[in-house]
Structure formats: C-alpha cells, structure tokens
Backbone as XML, in Angstrom:
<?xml version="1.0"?>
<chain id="A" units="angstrom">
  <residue number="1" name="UNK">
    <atom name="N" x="0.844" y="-1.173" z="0.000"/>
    <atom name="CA" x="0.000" y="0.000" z="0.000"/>
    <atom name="C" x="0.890" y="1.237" z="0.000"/>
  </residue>
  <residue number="2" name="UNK">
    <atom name="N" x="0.779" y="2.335" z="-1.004"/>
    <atom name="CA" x="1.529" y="3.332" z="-1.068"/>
    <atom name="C" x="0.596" y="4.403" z="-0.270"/>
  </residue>
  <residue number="3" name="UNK">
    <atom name="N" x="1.232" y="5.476" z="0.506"/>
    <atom name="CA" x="0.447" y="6.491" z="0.751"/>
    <atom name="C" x="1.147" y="7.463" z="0.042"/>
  </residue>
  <residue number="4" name="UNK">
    <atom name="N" x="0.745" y="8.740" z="-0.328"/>
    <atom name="CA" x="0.526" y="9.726" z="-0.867"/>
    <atom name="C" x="1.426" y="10.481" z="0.506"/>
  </residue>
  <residue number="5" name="UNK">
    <atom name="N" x="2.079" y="11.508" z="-0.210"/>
    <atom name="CA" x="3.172" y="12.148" z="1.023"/>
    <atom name="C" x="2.146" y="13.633" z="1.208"/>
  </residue>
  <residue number="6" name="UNK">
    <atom name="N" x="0.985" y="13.850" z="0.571"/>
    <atom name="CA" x="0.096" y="14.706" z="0.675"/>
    <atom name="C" x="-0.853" y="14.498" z="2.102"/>
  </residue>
  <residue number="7" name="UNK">
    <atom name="N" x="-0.827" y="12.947" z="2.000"/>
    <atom name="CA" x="-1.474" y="12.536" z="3.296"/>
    <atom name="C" x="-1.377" y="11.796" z="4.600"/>
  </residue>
  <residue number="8" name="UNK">
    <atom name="N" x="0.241" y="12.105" z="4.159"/>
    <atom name="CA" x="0.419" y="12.197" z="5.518"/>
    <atom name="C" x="0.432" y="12.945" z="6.766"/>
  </residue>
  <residue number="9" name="UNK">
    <atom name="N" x="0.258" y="14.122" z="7.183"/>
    <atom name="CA" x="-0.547" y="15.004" z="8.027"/>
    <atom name="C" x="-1.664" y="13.825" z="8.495"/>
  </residue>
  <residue number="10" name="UNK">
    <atom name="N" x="-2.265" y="13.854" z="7.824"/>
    <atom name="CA" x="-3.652" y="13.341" z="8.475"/>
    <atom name="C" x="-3.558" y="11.854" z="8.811"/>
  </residue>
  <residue number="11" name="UNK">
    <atom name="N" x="-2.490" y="11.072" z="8.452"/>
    <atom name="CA" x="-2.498" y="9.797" z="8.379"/>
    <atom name="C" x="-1.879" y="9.774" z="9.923"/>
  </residue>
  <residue number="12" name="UNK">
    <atom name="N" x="-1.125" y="10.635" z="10.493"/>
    <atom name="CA" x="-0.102" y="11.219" z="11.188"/>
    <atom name="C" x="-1.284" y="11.688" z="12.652"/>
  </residue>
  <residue number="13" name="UNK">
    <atom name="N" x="-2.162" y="12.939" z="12.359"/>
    <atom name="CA" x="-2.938" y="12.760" z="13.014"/>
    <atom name="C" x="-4.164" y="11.773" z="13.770"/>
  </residue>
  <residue number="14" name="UNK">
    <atom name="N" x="-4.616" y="11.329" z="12.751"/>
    <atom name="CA" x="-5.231" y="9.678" z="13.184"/>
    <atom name="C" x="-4.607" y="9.057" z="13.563"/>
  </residue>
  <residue number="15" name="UNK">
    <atom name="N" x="-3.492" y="8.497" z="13.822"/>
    <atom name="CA" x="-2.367" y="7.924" z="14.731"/>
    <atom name="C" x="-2.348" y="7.957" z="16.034"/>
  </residue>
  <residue number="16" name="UNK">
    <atom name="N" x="-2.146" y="9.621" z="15.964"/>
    <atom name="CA" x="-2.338" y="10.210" z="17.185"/>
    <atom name="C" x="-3.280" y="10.325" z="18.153"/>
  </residue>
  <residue number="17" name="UNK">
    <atom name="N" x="-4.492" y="10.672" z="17.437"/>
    <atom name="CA" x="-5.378" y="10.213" z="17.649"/>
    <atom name="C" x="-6.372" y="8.903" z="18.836"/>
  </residue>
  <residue number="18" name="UNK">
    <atom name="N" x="-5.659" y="8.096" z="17.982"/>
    <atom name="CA" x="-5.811" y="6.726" z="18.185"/>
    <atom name="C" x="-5.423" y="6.363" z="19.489"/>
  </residue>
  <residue number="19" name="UNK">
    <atom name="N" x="-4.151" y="6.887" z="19.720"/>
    <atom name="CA" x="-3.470" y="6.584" z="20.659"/>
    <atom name="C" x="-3.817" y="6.964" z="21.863"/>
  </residue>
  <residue number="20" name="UNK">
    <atom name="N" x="-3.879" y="8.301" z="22.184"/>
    <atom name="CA" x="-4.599" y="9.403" z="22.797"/>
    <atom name="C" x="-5.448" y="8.721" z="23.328"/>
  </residue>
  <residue number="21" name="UNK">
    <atom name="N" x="-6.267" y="8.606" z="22.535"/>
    <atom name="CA" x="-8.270" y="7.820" z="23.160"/>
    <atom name="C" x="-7.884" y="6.653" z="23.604"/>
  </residue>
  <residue number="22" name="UNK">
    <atom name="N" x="-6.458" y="5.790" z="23.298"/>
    <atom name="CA" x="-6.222" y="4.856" z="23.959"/>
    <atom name="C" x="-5.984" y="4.386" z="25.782"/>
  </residue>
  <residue number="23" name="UNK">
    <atom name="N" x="-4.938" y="5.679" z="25.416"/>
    <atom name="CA" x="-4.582" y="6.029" z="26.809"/>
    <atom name="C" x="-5.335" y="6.682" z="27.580"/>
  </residue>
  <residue number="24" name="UNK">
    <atom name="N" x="-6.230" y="7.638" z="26.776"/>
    <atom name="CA" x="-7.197" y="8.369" z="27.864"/>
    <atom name="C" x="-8.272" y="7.235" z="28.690"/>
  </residue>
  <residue number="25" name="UNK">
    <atom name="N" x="-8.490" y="5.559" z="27.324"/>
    <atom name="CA" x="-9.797" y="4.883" z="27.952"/>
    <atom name="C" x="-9.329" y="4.164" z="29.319"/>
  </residue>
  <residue number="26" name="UNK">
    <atom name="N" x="-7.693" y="3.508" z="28.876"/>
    <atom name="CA" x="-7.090" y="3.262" z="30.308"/>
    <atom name="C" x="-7.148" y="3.587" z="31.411"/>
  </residue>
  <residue number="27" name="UNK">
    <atom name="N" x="-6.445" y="4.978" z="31.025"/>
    <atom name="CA" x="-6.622" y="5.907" z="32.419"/>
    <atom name="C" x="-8.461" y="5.688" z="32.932"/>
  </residue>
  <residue number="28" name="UNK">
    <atom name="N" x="-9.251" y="5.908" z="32.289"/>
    <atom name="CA" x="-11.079" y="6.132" z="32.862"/>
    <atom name="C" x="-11.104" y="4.300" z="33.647"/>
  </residue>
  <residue number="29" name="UNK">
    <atom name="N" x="-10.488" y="3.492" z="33.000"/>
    <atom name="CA" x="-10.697" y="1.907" z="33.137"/>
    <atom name="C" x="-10.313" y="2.034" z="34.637"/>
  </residue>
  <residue number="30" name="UNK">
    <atom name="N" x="-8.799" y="2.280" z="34.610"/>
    <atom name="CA" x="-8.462" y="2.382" z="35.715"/>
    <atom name="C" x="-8.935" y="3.084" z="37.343"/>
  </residue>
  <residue number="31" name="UNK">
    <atom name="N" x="-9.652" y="4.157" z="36.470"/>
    <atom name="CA" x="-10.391" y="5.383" z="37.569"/>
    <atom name="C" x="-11.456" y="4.567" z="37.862"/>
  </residue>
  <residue number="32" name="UNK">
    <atom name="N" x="-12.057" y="3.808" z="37.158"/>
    <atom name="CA" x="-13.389" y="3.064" z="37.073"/>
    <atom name="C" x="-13.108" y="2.097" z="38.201"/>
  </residue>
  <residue number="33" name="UNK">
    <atom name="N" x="-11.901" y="1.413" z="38.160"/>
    <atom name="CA" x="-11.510" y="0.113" z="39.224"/>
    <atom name="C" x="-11.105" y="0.309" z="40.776"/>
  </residue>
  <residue number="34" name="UNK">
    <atom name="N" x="-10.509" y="2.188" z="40.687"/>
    <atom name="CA" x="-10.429" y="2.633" z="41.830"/>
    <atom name="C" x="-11.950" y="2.560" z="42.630"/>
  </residue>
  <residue number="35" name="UNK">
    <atom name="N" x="-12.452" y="3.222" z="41.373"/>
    <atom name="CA" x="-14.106" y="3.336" z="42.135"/>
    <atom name="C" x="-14.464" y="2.256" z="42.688"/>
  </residue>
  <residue number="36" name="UNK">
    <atom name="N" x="-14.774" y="1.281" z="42.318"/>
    <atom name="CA" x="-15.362" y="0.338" z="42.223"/>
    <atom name="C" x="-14.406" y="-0.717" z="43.763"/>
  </residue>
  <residue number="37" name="UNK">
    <atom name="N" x="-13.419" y="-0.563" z="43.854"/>
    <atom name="CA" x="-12.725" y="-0.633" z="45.042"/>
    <atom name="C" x="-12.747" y="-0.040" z="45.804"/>
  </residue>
  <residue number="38" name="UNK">
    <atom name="N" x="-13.302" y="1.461" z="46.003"/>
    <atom name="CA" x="-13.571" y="1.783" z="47.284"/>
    <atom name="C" x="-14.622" y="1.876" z="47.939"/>
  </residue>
  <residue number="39" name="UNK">
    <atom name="N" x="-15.428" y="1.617" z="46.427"/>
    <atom name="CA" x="-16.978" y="1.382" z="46.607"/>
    <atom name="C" x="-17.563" y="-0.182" z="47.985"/>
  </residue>
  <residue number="40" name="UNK">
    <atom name="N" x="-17.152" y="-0.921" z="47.702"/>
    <atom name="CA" x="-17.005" y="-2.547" z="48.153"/>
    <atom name="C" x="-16.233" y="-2.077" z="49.808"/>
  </residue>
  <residue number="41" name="UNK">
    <atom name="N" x="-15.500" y="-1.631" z="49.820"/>
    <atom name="CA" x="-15.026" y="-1.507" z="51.109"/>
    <atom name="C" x="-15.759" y="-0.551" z="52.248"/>
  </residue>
  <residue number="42" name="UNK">
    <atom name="N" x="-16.928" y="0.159" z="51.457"/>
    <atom name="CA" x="-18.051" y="0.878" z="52.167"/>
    <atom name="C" x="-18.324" y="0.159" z="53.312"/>
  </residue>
  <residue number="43" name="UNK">
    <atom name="N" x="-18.852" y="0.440" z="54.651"/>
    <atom name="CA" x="-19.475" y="-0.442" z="55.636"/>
    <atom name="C" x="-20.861" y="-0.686" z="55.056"/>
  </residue>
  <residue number="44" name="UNK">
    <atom name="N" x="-21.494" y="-0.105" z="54.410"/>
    <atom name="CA" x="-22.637" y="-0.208" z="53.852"/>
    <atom name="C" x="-22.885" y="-1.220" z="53.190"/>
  </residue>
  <residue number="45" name="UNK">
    <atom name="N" x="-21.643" y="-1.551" z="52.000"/>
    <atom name="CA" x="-21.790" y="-3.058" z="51.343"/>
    <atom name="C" x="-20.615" y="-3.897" z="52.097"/>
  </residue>
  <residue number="46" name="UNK">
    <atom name="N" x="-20.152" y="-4.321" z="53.076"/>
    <atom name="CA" x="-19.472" y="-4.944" z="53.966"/>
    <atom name="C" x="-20.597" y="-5.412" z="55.108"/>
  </residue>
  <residue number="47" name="UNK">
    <atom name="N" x="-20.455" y="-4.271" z="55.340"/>
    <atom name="CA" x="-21.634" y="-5.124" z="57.011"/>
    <atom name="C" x="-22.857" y="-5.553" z="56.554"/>
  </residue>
  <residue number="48" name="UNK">
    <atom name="N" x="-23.499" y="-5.249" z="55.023"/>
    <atom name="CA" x="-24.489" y="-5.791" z="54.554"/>
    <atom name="C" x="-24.506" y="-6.790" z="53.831"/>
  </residue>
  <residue number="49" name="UNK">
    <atom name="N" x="-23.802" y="-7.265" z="54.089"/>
    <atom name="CA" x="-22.956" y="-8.751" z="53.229"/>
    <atom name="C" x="-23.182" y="-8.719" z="51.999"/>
  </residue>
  <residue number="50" name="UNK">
    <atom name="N" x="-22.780" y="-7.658" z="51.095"/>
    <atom name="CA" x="-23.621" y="-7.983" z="49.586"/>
    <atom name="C" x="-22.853" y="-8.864" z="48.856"/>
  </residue>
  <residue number="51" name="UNK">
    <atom name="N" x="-23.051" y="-9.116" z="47.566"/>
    <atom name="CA" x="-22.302" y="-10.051" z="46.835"/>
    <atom name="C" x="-22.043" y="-9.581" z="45.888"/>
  </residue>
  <residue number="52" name="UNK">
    <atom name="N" x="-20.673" y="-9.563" z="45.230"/>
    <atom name="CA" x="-20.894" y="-8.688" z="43.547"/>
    <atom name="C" x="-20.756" y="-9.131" z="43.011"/>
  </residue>
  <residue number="53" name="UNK">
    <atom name="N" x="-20.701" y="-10.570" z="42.886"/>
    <atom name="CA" x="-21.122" y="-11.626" z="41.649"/>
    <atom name="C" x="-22.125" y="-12.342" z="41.400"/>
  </residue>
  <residue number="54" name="UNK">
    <atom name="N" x="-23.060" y="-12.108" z="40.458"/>
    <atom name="CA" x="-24.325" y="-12.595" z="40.055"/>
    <atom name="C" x="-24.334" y="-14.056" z="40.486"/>
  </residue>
  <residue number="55" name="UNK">
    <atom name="N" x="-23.430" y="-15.154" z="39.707"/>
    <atom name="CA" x="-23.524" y="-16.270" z="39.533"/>
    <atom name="C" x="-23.477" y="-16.406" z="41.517"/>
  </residue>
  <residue number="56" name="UNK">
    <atom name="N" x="-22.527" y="-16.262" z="42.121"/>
    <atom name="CA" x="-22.556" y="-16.701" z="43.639"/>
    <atom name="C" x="-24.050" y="-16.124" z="43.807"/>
  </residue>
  <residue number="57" name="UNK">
    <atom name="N" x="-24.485" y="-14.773" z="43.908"/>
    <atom name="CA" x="-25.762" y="-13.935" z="44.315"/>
    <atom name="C" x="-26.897" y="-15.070" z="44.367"/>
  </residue>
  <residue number="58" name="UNK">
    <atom name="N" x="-27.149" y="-15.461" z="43.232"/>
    <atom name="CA" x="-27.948" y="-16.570" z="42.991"/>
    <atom name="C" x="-27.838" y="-18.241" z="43.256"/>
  </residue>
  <residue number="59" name="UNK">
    <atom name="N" x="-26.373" y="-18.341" z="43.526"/>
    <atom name="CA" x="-26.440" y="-19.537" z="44.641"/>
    <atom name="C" x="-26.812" y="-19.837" z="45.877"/>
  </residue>
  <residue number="60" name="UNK">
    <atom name="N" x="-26.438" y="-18.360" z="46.324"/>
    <atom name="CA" x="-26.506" y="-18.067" z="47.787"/>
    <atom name="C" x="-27.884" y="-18.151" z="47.983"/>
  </residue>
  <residue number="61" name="UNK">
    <atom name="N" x="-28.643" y="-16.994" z="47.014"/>
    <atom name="CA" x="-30.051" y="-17.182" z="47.434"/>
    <atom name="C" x="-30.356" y="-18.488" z="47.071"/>
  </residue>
  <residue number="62" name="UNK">
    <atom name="N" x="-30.601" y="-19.487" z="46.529"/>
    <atom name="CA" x="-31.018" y="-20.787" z="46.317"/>
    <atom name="C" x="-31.141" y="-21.584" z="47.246"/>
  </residue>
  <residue number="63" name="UNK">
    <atom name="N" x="-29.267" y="-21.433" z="48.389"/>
    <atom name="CA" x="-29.472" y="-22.157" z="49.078"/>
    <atom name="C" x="-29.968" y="-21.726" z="50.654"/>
  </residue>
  <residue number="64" name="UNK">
    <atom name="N" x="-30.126" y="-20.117" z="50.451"/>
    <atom name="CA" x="-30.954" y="-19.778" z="51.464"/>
    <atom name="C" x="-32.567" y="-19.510" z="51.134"/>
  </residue>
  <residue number="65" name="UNK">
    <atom name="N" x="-32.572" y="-20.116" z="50.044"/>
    <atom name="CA" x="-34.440" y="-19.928" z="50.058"/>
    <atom name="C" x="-34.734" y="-18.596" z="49.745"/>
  </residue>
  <residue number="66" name="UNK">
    <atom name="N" x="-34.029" y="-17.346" z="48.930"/>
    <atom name="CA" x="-34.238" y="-16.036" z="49.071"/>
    <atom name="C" x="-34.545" y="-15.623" z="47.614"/>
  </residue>
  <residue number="67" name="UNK">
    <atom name="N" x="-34.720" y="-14.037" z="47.448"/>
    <atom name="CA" x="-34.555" y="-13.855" z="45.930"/>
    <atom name="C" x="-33.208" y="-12.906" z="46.061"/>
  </residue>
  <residue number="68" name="UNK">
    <atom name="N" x="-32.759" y="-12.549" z="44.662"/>
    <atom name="CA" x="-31.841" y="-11.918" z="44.397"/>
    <atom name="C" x="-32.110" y="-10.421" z="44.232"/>
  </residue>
  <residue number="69" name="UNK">
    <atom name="N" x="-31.815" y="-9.829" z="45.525"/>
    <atom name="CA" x="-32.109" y="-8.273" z="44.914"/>
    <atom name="C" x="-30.608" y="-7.537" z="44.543"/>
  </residue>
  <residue number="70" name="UNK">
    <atom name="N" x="-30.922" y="-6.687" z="43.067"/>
    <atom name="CA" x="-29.795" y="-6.285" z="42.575"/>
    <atom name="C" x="-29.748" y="-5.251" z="42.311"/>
  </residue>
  <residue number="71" name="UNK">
    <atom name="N" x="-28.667" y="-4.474" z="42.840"/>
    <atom name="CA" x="-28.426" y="-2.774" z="42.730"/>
    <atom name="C" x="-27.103" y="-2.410" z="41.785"/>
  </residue>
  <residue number="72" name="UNK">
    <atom name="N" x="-27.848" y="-1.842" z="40.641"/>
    <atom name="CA" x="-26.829" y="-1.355" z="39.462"/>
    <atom name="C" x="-26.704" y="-0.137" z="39.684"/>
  </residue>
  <residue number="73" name="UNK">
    <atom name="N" x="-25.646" y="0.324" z="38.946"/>
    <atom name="CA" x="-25.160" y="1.864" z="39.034"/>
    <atom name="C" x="-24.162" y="2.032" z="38.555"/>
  </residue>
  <residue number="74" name="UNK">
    <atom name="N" x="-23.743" y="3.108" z="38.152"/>
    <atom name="CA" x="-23.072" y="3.408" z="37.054"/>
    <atom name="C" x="-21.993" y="4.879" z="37.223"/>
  </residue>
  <residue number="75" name="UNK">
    <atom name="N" x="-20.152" y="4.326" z="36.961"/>
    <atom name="CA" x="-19.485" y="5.648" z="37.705"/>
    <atom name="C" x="-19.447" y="6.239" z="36.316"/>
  </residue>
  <residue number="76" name="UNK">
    <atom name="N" x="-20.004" y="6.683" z="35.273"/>
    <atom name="CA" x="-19.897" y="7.627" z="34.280"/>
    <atom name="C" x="-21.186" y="7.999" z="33.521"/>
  </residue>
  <residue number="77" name="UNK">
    <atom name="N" x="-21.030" y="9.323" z="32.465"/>
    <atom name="CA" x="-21.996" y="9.545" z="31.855"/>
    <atom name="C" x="-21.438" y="10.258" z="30.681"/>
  </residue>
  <residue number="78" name="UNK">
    <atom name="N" x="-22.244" y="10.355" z="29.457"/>
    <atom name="CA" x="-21.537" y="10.437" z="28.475"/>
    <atom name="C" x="-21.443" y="11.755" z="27.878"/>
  </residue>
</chain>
C-alpha cells in the first residue's frame, strides 16, 4: 500500500489520535476500578454482606431460600 506524502498530516494525526483515546480509555478503566474498590469496602456493602457476583448472588439465594435483589449503578456519563 503506497500512501501519498500529501497525506500524511492526516495519516499522522489519526495515529495520534488513536493513541490518545487509547490512553485516555485506560486511564477512565483504571479510575473506574479505583471506584469500584472503594466502593465494596463501604461499611454499607461490607456489614451488609452484599455479593458482587451474580452467579454466587444466585447460589446463595437458592441455598438460602431467598430472591436476588440487585443494585446497578453506574461511575460515568456520556
């Protein structure tokens, strides 16, 4: 594949680009995992024994005879 030396600027910018939104989604991934770790260490979901895995959530209740109540939420917006 030949490129055109006209287009490279832009071939140059999309690169950059690319990269950028790469590192920026990391960085949010990462901010996301902080959250989400300090979230869990709340006394709120500690002393309330919650569970944050579906598949256990629903064992547990099975073998305690219960239903599964589930609280979603969300650390971003677009």
């Amino acid at each position: 594949m030949k490129i055109s030396l006209r287009h490279l600027p832009l071939t140059g910018l999309a690169l950059m680009l690319a990269i950028g939104s790469t590192t920026a989604q990391a960085e949010q991934q990462a901010k996301f995992q902080a959250n989400y770790e300090k979230k869990v260490q709340e006394d709120w979901f500690v002393k309330g024994k919650w569970v944050d895995d579906f598949d256990t959530a629903k064992e547990r209740a099975k073998k305690e005879n219960k239903v599964v109540f589930a609280y979603f939420t969300r650390s971003y917006s677009p």
